[in-house]
C-alpha positions in Angstrom: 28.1 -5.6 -17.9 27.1 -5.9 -13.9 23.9 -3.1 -13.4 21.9 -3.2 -10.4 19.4 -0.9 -10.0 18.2 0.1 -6.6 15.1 1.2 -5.8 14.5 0.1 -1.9 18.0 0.7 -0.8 18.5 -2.9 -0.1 22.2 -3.3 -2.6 23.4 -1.1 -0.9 24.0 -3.4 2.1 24.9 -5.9 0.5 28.4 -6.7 -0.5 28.2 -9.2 -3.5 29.4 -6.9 -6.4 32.4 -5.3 -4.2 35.3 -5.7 -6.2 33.8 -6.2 -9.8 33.1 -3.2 -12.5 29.5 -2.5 -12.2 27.1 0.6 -12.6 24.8 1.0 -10.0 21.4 2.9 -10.5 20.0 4.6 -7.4 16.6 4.7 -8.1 15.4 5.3 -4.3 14.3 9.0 -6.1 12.1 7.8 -8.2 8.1 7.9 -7.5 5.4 5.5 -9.0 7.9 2.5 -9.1 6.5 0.3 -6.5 4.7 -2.8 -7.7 3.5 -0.1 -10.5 5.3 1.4 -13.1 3.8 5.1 -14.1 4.3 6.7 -17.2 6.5 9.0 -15.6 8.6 6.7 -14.3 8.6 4.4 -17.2 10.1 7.2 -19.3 12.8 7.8 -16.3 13.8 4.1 -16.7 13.3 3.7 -20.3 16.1 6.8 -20.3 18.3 5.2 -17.2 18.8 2.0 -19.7 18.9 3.6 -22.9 22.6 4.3 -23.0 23.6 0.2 -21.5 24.4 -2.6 -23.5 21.9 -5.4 -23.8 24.4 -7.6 -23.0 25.1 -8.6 -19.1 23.9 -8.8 -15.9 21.3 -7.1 -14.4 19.8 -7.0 -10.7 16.7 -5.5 -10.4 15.8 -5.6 -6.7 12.9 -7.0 -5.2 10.0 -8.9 -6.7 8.2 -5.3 -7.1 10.4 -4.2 -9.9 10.3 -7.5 -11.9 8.6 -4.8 -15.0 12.0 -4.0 -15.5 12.7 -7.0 -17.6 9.9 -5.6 -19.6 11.6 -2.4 -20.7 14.9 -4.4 -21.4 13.2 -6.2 -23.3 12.1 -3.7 -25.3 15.5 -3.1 -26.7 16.2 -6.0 -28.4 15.6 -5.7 -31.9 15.7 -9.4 -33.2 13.2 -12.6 -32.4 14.3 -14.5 -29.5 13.1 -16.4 -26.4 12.7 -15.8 -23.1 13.2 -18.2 -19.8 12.0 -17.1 -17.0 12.6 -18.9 -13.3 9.8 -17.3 -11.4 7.2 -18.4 -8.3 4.6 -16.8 -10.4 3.0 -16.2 -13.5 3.3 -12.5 -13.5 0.7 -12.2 -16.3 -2.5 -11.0 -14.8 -4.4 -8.7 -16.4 -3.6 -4.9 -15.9 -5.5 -3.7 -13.4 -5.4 0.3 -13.0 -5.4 1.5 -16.6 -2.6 -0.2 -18.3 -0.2 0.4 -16.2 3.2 -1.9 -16.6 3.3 -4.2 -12.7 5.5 -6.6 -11.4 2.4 -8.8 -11.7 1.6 -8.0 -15.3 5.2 -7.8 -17.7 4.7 -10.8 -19.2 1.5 -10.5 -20.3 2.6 -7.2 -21.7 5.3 -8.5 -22.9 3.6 -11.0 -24.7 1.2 -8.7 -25.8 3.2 -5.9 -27.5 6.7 -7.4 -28.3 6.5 -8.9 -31.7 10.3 -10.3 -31.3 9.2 -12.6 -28.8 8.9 -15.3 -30.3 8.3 -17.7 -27.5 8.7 -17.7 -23.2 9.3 -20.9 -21.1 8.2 -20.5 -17.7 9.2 -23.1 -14.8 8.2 -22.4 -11.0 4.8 -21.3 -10.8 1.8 -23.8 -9.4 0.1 -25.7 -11.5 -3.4 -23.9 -10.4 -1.7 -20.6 -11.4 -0.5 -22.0 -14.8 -3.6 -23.3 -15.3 -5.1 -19.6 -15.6 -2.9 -18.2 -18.0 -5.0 -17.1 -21.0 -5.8 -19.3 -24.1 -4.2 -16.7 -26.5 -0.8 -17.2 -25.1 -0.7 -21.1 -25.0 0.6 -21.7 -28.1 3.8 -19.2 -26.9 4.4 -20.0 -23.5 5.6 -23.0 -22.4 5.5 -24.3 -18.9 7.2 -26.3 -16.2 5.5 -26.3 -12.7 6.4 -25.8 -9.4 5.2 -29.6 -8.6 6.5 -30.9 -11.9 10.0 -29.3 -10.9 10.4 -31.0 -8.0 10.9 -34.5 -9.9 14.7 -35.0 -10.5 16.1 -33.4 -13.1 12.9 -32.3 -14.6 14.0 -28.6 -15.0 17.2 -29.9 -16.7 15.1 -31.6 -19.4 12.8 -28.5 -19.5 15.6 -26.1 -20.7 17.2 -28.7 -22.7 13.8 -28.2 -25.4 14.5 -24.7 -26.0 14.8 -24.5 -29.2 18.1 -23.3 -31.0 18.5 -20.9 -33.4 17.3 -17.9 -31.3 19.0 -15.5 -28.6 17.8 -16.6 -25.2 17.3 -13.6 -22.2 17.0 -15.2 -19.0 15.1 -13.6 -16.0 15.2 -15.2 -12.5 13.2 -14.3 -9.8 14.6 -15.9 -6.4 10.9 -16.7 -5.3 11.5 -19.5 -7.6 13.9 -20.8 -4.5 13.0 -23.0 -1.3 12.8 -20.2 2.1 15.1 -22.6 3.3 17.3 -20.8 0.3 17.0 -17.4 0.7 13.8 -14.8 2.1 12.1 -13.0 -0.7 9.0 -10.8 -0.4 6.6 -12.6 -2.0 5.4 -16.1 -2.0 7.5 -18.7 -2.4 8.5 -22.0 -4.4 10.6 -25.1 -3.4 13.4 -25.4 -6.1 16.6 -25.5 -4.5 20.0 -22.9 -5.6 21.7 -26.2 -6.9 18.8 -27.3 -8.8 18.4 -24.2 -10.7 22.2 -23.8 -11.7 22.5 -27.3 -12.9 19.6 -26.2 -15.0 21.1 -23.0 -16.8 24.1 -25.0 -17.1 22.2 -27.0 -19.0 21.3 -23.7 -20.8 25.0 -22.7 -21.1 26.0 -26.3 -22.8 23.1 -26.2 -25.1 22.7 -22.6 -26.3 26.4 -20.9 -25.3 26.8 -17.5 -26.3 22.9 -17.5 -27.4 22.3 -16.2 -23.7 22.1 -12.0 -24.6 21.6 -11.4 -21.3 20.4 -12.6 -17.5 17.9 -10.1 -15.0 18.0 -11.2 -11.0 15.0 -10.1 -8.8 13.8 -11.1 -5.4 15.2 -9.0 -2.6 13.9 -9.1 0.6 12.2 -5.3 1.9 15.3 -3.3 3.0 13.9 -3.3 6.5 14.4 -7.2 6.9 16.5 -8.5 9.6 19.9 -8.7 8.7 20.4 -12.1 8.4 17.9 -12.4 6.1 19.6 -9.5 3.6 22.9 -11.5 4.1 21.4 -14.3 3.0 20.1 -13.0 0.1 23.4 -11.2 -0.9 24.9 -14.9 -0.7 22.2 -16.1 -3.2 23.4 -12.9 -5.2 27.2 -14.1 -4.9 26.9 -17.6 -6.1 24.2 -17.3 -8.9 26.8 -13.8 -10.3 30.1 -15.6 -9.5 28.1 -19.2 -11.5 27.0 -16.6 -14.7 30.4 -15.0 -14.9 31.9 -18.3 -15.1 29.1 -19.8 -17.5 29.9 -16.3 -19.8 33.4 -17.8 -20.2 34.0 -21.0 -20.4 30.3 -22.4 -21.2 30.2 -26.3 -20.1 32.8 -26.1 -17.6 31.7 -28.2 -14.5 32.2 -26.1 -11.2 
């Protein structure tokens, strides 16, 4: 299933999904979302997802609401592994009394999901990898943002997940090169090529192992509007790529 939620406003000028079955969330109404997650609005979301089936595709906005991958995650109810294609760590330590961030999920993630049974990370600096807590070493493997710039080295990276295990994906699109696509936050150098040749590596290896695939990374809904077309591109050809991984797996484009 195709869900985008919508917090800034910004799907809705975009045109990407037109023409395919999706449910759209418009969560423009909903206060204590930005960067930070309330409990309020936790228990909004937590209700807005209840009812959806783990299974699909699932935009998230910008780089502000990546925490939404935490509270999916949250409703799977076997071990499996996460990759996740992101510019940063996002595991910094809470910083205003526990409260879930887009900086934060994983480490949250890591630190309250017992069906997590490991994360592989590719895309953040090797200075920011290099501060990610002893405790979760053992768990989280890591690519980095220098490392993935060597030819096919995020190819190899997927290709040692392990099998055996569901595999959720989440993708932020900081992960990509400016030259790709304009996201909010800082950004890496991988290019839109390089990272689909990498989850078709996924595809061939794992198949129907992949429960399901988040996309952040929107640029503010004030940005010029070449820079939201752009983006809604990106959004095109990374959900037209998945739909055709879903059915036929290996299949070269």
């Amino acid at each position: 299933m195709l869900v985008l939620f919508d917090f800034s406003g910004v799907y809705g000028q975009q045109d990407f999904y037109e023409g395919r079955t999706s449910v759209k969330k418009e969560c423009q109404d909903i206060p204590g979302t930005n960067c930070y997650c309330d409990e309020e609005a936790r228990t909004r979301l937590i209700s807005e997802i209840r009812d959806l089936p783990f299974r699909g595709i699932h935009f998230l906005d910008s780089g502000n609401y990546h925490y939404l991958s935490r509270l999916w995650l949250e409703k799977l109810c076997e071990p499996f592994v996460l990759l996740m294609l992101d510019h940063h760590t996002d595991m910094q330590p809470p910083a205003f009394g526990g409260l879930l961030s887009c900086g934060g999920w994983l480490e949250d993630a890591l630190a309250s999901l017992s069906n997590l049974k490991g994360v592989w990370l590719a895309g953040p600096p090797d200075a920011d990898l290099s501060r990610i807590s002893e405790k979760h070493r053992e768990r989280v493997k890591t690519l980095s943002q220098e490392e993935m710039g060597r030819e096919g080295a995020l190819e190899r990276f997927v290709s040692q997940i392990p099998l055996g295990l569901p595999v959720y994906v989440s993708i932020d699109k900081d992960v990509l090169s400016p030259e790709e696509v304009t996201c909010n936050w800082s950004q890496g150098s991988l290019g839109l090529k390089e990272l689909k040749q990498g989850l078709r590596v996924l595809y061939k290896r794992v198949g129907a192992a992949v429960i399901g695939v988040d996309i952040c990374g929107e640029p503010r809904s004030d940005s010029p509007r070449g820079e939201i077309n752009r983006s809604s591109h990106v959004n095109a050809e990374l959900l037209s790529f998945l739909e055709d991984m879903e059915r036929n797996g290996n299949n070269e484009e």
